[in-house]
Rosetta silent file (secondary structure, phi, psi, omega in degrees, C-alpha in Angstrom):
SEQUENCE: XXXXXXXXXXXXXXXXXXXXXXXXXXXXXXXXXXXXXXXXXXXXXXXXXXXXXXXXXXXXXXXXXXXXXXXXXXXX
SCORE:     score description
SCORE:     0.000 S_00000001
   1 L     0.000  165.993 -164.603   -5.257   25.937    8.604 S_00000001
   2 L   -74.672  141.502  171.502   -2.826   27.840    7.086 S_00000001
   3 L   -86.654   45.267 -159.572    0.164   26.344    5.124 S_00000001
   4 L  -159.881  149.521  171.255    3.338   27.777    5.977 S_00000001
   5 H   -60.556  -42.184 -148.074    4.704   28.333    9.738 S_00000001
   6 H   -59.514  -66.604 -174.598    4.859   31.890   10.259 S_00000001
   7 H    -5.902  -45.898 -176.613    0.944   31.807    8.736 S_00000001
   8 H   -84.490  -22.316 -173.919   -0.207   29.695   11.399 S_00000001
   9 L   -69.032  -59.224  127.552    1.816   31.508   14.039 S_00000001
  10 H    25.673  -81.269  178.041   -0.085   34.609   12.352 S_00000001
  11 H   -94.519   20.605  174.282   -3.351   33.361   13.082 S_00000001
  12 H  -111.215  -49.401 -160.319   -2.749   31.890   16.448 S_00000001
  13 H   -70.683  -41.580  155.472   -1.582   35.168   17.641 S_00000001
  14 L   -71.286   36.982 -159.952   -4.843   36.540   16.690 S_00000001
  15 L  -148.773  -19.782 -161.901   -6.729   34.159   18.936 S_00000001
  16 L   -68.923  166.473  176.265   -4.723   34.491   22.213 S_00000001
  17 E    72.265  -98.001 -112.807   -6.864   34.824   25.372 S_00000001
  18 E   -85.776  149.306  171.463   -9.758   32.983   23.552 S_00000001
  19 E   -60.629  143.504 -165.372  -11.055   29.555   24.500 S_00000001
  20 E  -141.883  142.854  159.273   -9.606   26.441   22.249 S_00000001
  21 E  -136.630  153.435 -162.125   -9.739   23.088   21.960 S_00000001
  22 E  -114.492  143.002 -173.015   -6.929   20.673   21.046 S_00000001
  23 E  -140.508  119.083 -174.885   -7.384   17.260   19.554 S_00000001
  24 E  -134.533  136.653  166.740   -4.019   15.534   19.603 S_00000001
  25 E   -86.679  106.715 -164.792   -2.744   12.219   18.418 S_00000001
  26 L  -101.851   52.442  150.669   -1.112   10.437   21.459 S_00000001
  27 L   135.647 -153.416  170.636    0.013    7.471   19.719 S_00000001
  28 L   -66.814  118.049 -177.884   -1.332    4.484   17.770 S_00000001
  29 L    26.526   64.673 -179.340   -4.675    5.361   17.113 S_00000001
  30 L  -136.922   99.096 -164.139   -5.155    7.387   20.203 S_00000001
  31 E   -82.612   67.369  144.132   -6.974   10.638   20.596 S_00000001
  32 E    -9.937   59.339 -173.508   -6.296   13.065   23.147 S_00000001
  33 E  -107.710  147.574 -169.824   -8.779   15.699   23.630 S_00000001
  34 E  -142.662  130.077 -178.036   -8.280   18.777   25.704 S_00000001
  35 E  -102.488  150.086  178.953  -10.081   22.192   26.208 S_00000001
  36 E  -159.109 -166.206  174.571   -8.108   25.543   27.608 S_00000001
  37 E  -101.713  152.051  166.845   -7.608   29.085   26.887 S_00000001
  38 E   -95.126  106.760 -143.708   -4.818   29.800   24.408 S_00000001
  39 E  -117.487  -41.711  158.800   -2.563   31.754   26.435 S_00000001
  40 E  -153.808  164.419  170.615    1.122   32.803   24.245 S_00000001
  41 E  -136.779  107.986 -167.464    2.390   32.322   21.606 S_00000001
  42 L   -86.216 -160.353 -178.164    6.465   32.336   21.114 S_00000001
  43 L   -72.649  -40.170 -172.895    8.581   31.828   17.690 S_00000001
  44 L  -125.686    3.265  161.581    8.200   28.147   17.470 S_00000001
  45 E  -140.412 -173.817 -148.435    5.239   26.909   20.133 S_00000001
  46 E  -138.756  157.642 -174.735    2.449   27.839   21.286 S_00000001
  47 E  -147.407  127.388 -163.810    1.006   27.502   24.961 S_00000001
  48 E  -115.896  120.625  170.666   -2.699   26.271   26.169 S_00000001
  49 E  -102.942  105.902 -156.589   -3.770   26.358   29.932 S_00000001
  50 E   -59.481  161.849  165.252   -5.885   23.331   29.929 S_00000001
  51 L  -115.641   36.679 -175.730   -8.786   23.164   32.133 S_00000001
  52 L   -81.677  135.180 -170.152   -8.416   19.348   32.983 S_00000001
  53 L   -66.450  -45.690 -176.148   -7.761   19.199   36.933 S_00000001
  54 L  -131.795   43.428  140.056   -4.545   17.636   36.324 S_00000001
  55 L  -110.034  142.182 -174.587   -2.769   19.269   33.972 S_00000001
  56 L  -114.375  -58.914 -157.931   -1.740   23.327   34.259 S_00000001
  57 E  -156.298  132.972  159.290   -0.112   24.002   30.329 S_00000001
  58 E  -124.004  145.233  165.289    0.514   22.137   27.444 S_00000001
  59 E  -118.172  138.102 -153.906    2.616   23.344   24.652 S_00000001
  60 E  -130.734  136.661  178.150    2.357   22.533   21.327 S_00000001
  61 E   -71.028  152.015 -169.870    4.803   23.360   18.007 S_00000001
  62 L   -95.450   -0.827  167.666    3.473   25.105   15.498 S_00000001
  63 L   -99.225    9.234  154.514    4.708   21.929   13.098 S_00000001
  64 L   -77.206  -15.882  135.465    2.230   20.054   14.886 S_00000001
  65 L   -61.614  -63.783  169.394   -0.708   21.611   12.934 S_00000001
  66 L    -8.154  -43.228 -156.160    1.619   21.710   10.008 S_00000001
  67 L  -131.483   -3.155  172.937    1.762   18.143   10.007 S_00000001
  68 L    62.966   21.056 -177.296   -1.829   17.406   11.148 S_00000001
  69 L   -95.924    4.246  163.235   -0.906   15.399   14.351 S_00000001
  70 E  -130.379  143.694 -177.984   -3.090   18.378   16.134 S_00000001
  71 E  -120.631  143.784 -171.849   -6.349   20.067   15.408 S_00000001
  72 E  -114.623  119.436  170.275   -7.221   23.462   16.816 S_00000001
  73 E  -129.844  144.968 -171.919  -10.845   23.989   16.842 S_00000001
  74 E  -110.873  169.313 -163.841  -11.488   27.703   18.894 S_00000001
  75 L  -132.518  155.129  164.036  -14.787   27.982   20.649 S_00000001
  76 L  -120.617    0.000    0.000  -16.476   30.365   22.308 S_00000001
């Protein structure tokens, strides 16, 4: 991924509407994974509309790649 915010915001916006998947670290050594569509993208997050039954949107900062505690992988 890119190193710098705007960069990643950059290349996220050239992805919306495509399928994504998010791999997030939800705590001590605890993995999260979740697939959606990548749906907007604003100045400082980003918004995924998961397809998990009980979840609708998660939104994620773009200093959450930044910072590696999320992985983006897009799919098709």
């Amino acid at each position: 991924m890119p190193s710098s915010l705007q960069d990643i915001k950059i290349k996220l916006d050239a992805h919306v509407g495509e399928a994504v998947t998010v791999v997030a670290q939800a705590g001590r050594k605890k993995i999260t994974e979740r697939s959606g569509v990548l749906r907007s993208t604003f100045p400082s997050l980003f918004v995924v509309e998961l397809d998990d039954a009980n979840f609708e949107r998660a939104s994620y900062s773009y200093t959450d790649i930044l910072t590696n505690n999320i992985d983006i992988t897009f799919t098709d």
